[in-house]
N, C-alpha and C positions, 0 to 999 in steps of 0.2 A: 487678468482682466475679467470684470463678469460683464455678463452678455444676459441680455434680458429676454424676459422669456418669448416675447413677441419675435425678436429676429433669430432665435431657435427654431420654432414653431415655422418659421418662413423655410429657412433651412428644407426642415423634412417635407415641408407642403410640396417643395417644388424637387427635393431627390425623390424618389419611390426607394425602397427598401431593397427591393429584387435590382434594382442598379447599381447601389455600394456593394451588393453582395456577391453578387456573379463574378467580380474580379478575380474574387478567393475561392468562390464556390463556382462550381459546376451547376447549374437548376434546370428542371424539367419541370413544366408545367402539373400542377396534383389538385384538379377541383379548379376551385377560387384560391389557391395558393401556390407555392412555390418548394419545390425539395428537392435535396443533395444527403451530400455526404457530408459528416461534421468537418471543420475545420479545426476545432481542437482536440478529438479523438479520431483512432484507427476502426474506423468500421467498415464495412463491406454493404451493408443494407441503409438507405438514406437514413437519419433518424434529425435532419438537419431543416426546420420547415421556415419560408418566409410569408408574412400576411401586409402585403400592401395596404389593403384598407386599415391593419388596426396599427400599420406604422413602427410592425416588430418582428422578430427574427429569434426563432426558439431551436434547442437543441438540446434534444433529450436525451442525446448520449453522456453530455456533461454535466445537463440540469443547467446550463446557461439562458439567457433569455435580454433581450434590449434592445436600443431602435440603433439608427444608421451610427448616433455617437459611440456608443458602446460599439460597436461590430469595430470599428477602426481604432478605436484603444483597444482591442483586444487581439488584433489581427496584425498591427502593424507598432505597435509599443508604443503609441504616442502622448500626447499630455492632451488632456480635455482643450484647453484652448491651440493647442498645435492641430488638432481633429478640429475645432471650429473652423479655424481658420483655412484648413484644406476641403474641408467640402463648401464653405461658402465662394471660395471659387468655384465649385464646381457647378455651384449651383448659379451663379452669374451675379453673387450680391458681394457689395464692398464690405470690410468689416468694419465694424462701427466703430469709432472712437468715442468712448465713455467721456464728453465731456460735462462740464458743469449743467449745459443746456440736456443734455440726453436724460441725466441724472433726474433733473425736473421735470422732464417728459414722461420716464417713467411713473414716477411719483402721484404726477397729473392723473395718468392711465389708470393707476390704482387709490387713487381718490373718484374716480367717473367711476368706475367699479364697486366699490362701496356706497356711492349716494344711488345708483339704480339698483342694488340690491334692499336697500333702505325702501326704495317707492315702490317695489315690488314689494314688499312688505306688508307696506301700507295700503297698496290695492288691494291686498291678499283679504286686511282686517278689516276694511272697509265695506268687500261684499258682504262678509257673515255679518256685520254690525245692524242696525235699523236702515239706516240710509242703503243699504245695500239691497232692498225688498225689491226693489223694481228688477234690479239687475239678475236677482236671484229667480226671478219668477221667469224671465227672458232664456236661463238658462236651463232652469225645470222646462219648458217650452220646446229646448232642443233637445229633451232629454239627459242634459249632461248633471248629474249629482254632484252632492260634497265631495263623494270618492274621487270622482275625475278632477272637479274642480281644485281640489288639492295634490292630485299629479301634475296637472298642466299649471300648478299654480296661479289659476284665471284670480282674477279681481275685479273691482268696480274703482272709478275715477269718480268720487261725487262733483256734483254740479255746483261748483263754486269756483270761482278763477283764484283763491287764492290757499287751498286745503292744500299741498301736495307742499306747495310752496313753505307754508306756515307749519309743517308738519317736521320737513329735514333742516329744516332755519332751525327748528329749537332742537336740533339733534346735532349741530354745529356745523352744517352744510352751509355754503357761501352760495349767493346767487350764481354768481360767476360761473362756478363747478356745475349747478344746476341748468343753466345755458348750454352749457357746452356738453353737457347728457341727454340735450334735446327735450326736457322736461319744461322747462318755459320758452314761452313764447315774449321776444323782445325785438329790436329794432326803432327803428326813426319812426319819429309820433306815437310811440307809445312809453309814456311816462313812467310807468312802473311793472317789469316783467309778471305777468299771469302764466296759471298751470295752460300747459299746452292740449292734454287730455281734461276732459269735463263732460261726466254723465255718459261713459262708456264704459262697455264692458272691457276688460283689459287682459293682455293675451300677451306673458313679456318671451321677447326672444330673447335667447341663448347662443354663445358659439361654440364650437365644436367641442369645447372645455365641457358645458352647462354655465358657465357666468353669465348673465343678464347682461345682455346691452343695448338692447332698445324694446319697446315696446308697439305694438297694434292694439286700436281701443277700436270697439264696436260700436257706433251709434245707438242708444235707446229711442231716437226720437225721428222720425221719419225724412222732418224739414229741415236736417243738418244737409249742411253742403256733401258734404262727404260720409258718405256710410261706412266706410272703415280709415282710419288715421293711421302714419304708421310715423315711428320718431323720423326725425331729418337725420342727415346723413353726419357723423362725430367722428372722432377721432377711433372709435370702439366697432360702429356701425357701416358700415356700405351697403345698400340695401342688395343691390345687385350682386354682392361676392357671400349674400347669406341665403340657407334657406331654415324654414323654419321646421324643428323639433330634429334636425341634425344630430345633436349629442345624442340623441335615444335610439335615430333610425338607424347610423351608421352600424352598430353589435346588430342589431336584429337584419338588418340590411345582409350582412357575412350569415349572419346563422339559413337565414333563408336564401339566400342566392340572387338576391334581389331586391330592389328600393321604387317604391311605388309615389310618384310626385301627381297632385291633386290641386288644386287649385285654391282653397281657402283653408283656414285655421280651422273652422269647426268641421271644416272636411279630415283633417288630419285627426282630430281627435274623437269624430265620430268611429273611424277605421281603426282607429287602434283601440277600442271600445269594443268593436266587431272582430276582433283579434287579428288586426292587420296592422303591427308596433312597426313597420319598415316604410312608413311613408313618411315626407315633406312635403313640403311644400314652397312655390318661391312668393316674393310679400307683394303681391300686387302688382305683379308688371309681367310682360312677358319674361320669358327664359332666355336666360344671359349664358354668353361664354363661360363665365366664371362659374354659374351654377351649373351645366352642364361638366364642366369638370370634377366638380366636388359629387356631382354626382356618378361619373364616372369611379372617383376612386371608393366607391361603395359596390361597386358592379360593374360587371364589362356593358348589360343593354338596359338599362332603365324605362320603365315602363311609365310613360307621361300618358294621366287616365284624363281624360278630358269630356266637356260636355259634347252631348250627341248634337246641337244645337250650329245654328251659322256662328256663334259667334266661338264655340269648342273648337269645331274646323277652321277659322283660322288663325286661332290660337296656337293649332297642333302644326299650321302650314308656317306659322312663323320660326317656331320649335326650327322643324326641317332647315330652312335660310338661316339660322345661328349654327347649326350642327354639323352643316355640311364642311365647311373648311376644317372640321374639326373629327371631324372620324376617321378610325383606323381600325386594323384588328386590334380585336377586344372596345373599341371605341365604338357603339352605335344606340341605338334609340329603338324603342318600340313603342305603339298608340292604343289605347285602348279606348271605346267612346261607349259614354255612357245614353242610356236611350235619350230620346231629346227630350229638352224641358227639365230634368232631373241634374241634380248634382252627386255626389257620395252619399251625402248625409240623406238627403230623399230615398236614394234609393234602398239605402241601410234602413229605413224607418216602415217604407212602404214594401220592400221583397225580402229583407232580411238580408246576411254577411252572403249566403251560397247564389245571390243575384250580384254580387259585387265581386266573387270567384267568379264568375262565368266571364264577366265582362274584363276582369284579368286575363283569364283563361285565355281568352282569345284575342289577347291583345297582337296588333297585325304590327311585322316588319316595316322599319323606315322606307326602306325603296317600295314596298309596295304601295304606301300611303302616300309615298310623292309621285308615283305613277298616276295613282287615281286622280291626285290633287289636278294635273294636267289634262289627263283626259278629261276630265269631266267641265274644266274650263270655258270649253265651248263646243260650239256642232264640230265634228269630223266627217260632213260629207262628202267634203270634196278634198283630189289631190293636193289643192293648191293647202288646206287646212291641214292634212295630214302630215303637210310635208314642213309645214310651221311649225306641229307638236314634235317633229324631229330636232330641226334645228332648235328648237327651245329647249329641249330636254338635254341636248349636247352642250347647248351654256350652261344649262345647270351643273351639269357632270362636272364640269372645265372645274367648279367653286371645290371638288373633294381634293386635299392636298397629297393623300398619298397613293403614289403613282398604283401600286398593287391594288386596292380598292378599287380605284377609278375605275385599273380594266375590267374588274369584275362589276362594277355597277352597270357599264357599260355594255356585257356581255348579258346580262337579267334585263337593261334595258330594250336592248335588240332582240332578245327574243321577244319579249311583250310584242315590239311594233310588228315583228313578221308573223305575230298572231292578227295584229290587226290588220295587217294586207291581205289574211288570207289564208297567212301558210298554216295559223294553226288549229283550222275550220276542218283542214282534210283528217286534221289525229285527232281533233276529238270526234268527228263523225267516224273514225274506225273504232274508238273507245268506246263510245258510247256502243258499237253497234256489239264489240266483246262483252259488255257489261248484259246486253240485249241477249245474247245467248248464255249468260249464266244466272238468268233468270230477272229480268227487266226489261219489260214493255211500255216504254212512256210513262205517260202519265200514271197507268193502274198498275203498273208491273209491281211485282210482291217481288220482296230483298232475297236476293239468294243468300242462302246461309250454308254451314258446316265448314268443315276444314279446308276444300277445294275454292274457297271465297278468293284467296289471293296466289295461290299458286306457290311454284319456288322462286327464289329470289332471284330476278332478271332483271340487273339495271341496265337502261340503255346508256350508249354513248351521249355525249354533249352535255350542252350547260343543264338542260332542262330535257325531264322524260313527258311530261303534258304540256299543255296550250297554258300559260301563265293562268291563274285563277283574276276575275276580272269584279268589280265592286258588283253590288246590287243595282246603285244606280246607272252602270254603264252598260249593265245586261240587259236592261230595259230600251235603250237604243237602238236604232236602225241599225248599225254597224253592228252589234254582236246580236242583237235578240233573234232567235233563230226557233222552228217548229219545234211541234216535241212536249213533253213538260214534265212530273218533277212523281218522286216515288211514295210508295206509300205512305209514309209517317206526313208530309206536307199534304198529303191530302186528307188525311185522320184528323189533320188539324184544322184546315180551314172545313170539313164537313163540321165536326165538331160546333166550329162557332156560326156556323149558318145554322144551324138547328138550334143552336142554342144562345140567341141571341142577347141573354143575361152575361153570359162569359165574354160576348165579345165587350160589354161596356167595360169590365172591371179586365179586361187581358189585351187589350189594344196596344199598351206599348211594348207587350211581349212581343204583340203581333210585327209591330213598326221595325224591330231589332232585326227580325229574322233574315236570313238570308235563303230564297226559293231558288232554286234550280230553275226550272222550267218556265215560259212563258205563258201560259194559264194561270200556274200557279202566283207567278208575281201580279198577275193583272186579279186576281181574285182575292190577293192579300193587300192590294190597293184599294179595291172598291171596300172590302171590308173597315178597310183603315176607316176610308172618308163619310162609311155609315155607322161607326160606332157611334156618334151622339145622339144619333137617331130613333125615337122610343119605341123601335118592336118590341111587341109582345109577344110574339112566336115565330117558328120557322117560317110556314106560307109568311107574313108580311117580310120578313128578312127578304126570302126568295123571292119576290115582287119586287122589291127595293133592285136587287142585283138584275134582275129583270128587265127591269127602268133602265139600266145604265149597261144597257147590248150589252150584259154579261151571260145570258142564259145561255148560250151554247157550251160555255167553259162551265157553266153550273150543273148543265145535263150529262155532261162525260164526266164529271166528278160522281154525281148521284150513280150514274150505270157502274160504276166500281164494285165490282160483286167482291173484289177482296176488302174493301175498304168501307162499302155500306153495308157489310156483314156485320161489323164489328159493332159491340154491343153499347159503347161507349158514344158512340156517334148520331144513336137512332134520335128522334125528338123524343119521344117518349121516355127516355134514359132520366135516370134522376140526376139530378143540375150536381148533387155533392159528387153521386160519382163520374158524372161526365167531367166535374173539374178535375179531379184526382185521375183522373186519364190522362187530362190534356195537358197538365203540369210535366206530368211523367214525358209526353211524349216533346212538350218542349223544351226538358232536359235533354236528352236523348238529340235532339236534334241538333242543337247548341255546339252539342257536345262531340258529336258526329263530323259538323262541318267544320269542330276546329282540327280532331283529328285527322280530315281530311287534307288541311293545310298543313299541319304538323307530319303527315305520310310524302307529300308531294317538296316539302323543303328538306327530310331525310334522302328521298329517292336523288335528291342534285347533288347533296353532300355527300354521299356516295359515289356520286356519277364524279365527282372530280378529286376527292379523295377515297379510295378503295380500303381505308383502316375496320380495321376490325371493331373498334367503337361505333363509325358508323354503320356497320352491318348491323351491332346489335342494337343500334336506336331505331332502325329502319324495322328491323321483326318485331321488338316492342310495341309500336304506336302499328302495325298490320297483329300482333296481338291484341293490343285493345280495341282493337277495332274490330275483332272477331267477338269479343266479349260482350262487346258492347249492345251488336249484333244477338248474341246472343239472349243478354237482358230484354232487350227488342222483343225478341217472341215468347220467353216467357212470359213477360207484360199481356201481350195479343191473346196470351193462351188462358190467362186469368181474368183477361177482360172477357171471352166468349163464355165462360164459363161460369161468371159472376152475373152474366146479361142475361141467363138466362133463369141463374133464381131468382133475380129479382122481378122476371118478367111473370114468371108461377107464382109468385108472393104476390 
């Protein structure tokens, strides 16, 4: 019997490779893969490796290598359609009967497969041709060259209802065929089918193969109904079971550890431009079961980069309500939000690839962004509110299907709330007051440094060793916002841009990202926000501005900072290039700081509940970089005083 490749491909879509395999083999988790012992050699050391995402199973002991068909012909002696037939049970699909109809269904499939490879073609010729000037210059405009242009194989649709159509007609394409590849447009009251695309840029997708099976066209013209087309849904196409640049992300996806999903086509191909090849993207619609799958089998936590924007948030809150019935270990989600107003491509153009790293970098856990997503919902002043955000967070729970998860979302949930009753007010006012004696006084207190910074390694008992970490905008609240405020580096920064009221117009949405400790501090990176449009010409007016807006008192204890108004970087008189190259520095540094700080406080739990020797030494790692980092810290300070001062003798 032959069996086509489509209910093959089903087959393995829905076995994982590490499931036919463990029956025969023994596996231990190794990385993003899978190892044992051979099963057709006597060895003592694994040399037997499985890769779920690339759908294979290698063995270097014998020089063997193939997906779940092979492992069962070769494990159990059977015949290629005895091996179909027994894992398509297993896999819950009937086996087809090869009739006359299937026969031509096939057929069908790879005739739709060749008349979209044909108009991809033809889009291809069409942009580099004359007609294609407009579309070409649309592209120069987003930066994207011949070079990219002919990796992504972009094209142009010209503006004619009937070019696409008249183009696979004389290449011996039937209408019919071209209907049903979602290439014309036809139906009742319309007399003779027209190209479905027209006067767009065109951007074909692929499945997981690389075959073409539909396409996204761009708009060139403003007052189209719809600014991006995508085909209708074929025989080839589901929109919702695809994402797009899959064939290419999925290897880079395995080689980095990770698959980055973004939200538009030139967003994908701006990042991989910027050397990030391990993104997708989904076509237009929110994020489906089915694509959270395919993205899952690329990586255990996927990292969905959204805009910083109301409509990024709740885009990312929708994500969450698809994801939840669907996580497990190795199942979950991570958000990264980009500053507001920007997309990838923005930000690639305007900060470069190492502003698109940071915002990776610190891309935040699912349950923390569904946390936030709740608190921040509504006020929490009162019991009766608070005790709503309980029971609504317990509905939510109820939607995670696996019982082990649940308890543990559960157990991250509850402590958050007993930080927000209260309980977790008394550990960090003892933290903080420890941190206070190794060299931290509020607002001005200078970073203790040298190897005594963290101590030996003490983890406490329970789910959590601190008070959950809480958003920016929930620390601004009556409920958590508390005295106190934030250590040197946030205060280098906002002196910085009060003196130097040029940096704050062109750094603003550095500023908007940040995340402030202290309460000064966040009320001084607000009033700065809402006066960057504002035309100072020097500090005094900056300082009058803040002034205006009952900020002086937070302005006067920043300025008395004799560790912080020392530094030479901050004075008004400072030159604006090297005050920027300060201030760049130090919002690296800080970025970088407060991710490690989340990255220290999710080792210290992982610890706390598993005591393995991996996580011991993820836990000394990230309290090493963070010694280092520290470090960097003052050698920076120590070449800023000493650069401020030739420039101040010159």
């Amino acid at each position: 019997m032959r069996f086509t490749p489509s209910f093959l491909d089903e087959i393995k879509a829905r076995l994982p490779v590490s499931e036919v395999v463990r029956r025969r083999v023994k596996l231990a988790k190794a990385g993003r893969e899978w190892k044992g012992l051979s099963p057709f050699t006597a060895e003592k050391s694994p040399s037997f490796f499985v890769n779920d995402q690339k759908m294979a199973w290698f063995d270097f002991s014998s020089g063997q290598n193939g997906n779940i068909f092979d492992f069962v012909m070769l494990t159990e002696g059977l015949s290629f359609p005895e091996t179909v037939e027994r894992l398509a049970g297993e896999a819950g699909l009937s086996l087809p009967v090869m009739s006359e109809e299937m026969r031509e269904r096939e057929t069908k499939r790879a005739g739709l497969h060749e008349v979209l490879e044909m108009a991809a073609a033809f889009f291809q010729q069409t942009l580099q041709a004359r007609a294609g000037a407009k579309a070409r210059g649309y592209l120069a405009d987003r930066a994207l060259g011949p070079q990219i242009q002919n990796q992504f194989r972009l094209g142009y649709a010209p503006d004619d209802k009937f070019a696409l159509r008249d183009h696979l007609a004389a290449k011996g394409a039937s209408a019919e065929t071209m209907i049903e590849a979602g290439l014309l447009v036809h139906g009742e009251g319309i007399a003779v089918p027209y190209d479905r695309f027209r006067d767009r840029v065109m951007f074909p997708i692929c499945d997981r193969s690389g075959k073409v099976i539909a396409f996204g066209g761009r708009a060139l013209e403003k007052d189209v109904p719809a600014k991006y087309l995508n085909s209708p849904e074929t025989p080839l196409f589901h929109k919702g079971a695809t994402l797009y640049n899959h064939h290419v992300a999925r290897k880079a996806a395995h080689d980095r550890g990770v698959v980055i999903a973004v939200e538009g086509y030139v967003d994908v191909i701006a990042m991989t431009m910027a050397g990030f090849p391990n993104v997708v993207a989904p076509l237009g619609t929110a994020l489906t079961a089915d694509q959270c799958d395919l993205l899952w089998r690329m990586c255990e936590e996927p990292i969905l980069c959204f805009d910083g924007d109301r409509a990024g948030r709740k885009a990312a809150h929708r994500a969450i309500d698809v994801a939840l019935p669907l996580l497990g270990p190795g199942r979950s989600l991570r958000f990264a939000f980009l500053p507001d107003g920007q997309d990838p491509d923005d930000l690639l153009r305007g900060s470069g690839p190492e502003a698109v790293a940071r915002v990776v970098d610190s891309a935040r856990p699912m349950a923390e962004v569904l946390w936030t997503r709740e608190v921040e919902a509504g006020p929490l002043d009162t019991p009766e509110r608070r005790a709503a955000l309980d029971r609504r967070l317990n509905e939510i729970l109820r939607e995670i299907k696996d019982e082990t998860l649940r308890v543990y979302y559960r157990d991250d949930i509850r402590a958050r709330l007993d930080a927000l009753r209260g309980a977790g007010r008394r550990e960090s006012g003892a933290l903080r007051g420890r941190a206070g004696q190794q060299g931290r006084s509020g607002f001005g207190g200078a970073m203790a440094r040298g190897g005594g910074r963290f101590g030996p390694l003490q983890p406490q008992q329970g789910y959590v060793s601190q008070p959950p970490l809480v958003s920016p905008a929930l620390q601004k609240t009556t409920t958590f916002g508390g005295g106190g405020g934030s250590h040197m580096r946030e205060a280098q920064i906002l002196l910085t841009l009060v003196n130097h009221p040029a940096l704050l117009a062109r750094r603003v949405e550095d500023l908007v990202e940040l995340e402030f400790e202290g309460r000064d501090a966040a009320r001084l990176r607000n009033a700065l926000t809402a006066l960057a449009a504002e035309p100072f010409e020097d500090a005094a007016q900056m300082r009058g501005g803040l002034a205006a807006m009952g900020l002086g008192p937070e302005l006067e204890r920043l300025s008395d900072m004799e560790a912080v108004a020392s530094l030479w970087c901050v004075a008004p008189d400072a030159a604006e290039e090297d005050a920027e190259q300060a201030l760049r520095q130090a919002l690296a540094l800080h970025r970088r700081a407060r991710a490690l700080h989340k990255e220290l406080k999710s080792a210290e739990t992982a610890l706390g509940q598993d005591a393995t020797e991996q996580n011991l030494d993820r836990l000394r790692e990230i309290q090493s970089e963070l010694a280092n980092l520290e470090g960097r810290e003052a050698a920076l300070e120590g070449f800023g005083l000493m650069s401020g001062r030739q420039t101040r003798a010159l």
